[in-house]
C-alpha positions as CSV (number, residue, x, y, z in Angstrom):
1,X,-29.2,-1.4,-17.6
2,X,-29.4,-4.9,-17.7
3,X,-29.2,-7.6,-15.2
4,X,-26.4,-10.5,-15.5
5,X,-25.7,-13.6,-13.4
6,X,-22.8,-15.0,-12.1
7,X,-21.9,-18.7,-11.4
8,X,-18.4,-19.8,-10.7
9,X,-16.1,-22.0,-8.2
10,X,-13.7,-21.5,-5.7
11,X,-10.1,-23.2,-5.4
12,X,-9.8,-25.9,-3.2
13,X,-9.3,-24.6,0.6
14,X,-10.7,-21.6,-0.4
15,X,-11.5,-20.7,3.3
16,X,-8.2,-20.8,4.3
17,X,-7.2,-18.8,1.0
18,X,-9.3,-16.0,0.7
19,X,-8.4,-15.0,4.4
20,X,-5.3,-12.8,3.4
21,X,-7.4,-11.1,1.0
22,X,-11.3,-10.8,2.5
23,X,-11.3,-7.2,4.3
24,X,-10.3,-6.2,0.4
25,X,-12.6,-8.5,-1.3
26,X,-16.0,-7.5,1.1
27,X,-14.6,-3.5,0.6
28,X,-15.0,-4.0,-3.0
29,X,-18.4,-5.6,-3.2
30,X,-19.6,-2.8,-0.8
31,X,-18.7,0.3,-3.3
32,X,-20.1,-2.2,-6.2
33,X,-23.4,-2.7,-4.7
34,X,-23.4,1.6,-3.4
35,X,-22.8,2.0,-7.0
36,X,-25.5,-0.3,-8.4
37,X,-23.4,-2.8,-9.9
38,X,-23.8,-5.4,-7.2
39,X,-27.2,-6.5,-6.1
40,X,-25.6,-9.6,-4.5
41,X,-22.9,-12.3,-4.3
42,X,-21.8,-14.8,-2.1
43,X,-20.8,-18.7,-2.1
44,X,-22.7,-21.9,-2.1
45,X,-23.2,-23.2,1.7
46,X,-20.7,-25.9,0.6
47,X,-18.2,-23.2,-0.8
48,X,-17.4,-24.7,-4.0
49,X,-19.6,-22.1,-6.0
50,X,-19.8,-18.4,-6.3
51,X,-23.3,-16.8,-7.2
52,X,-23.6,-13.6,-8.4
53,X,-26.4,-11.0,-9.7
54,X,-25.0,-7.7,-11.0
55,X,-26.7,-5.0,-13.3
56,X,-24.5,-3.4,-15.9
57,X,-24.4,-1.9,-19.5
58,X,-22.9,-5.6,-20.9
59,X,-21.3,-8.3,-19.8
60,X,-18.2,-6.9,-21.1
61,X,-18.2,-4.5,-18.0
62,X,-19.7,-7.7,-15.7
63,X,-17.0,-9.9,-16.7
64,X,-14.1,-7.0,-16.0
65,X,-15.7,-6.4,-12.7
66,X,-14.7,-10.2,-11.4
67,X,-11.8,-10.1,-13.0
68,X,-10.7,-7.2,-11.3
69,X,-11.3,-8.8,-7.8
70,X,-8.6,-9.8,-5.8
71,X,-10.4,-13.3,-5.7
72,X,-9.6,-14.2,-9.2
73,X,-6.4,-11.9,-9.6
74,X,-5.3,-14.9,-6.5
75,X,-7.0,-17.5,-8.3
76,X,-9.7,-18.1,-5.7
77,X,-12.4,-18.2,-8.0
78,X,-11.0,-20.7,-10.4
79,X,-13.9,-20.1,-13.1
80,X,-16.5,-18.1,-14.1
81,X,-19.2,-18.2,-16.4
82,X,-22.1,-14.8,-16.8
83,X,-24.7,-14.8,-18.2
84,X,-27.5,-12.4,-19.2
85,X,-31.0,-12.8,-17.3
86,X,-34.7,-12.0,-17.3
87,X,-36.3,-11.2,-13.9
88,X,-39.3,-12.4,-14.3
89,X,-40.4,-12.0,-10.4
């Protein structure tokens, strides 16, 4: 398994967006992380940015993870970028 990160943004009023859709959103990061997918993911304190760390086979399976997430399917993450990366702590 290796270890990819995540770094994206979020839609303008992205507070008031993602409402309709959190419970769903948190539900799904929950089984990730029980599964070993996720080892975290949240936004910037400014919420303009999504960061991510998830450990996968590829990033083929990374990147159809977030694209499976109600967040981008409602185009509250506007963009994302992954890349692979090397723990070194």
């Amino acid at each position: 398994m290796a270890r990819f990160v995540l770094w994206g943004t979020y839609c303008e009023n992205a507070l008031e967006r993602r409402t309709p859709f959190r419970d769903q959103h948190l539900d799904r990061l929950d089984n990730l992380k029980k599964n070993g997918l996720l080892i975290t993911l949240g936004p910037t304190s400014c919420n303009t940015h999504v960061f991510g760390i998830f450990e996968a086979k590829s990033i083929d399976i990374v990147q159809k993870l977030v694209q499976e997430d109600v967040y981008w399917k409602e185009k509250i993450w506007t963009n994302f970028k992954i890349y692979p990366w090397t723990q070194a702590f």
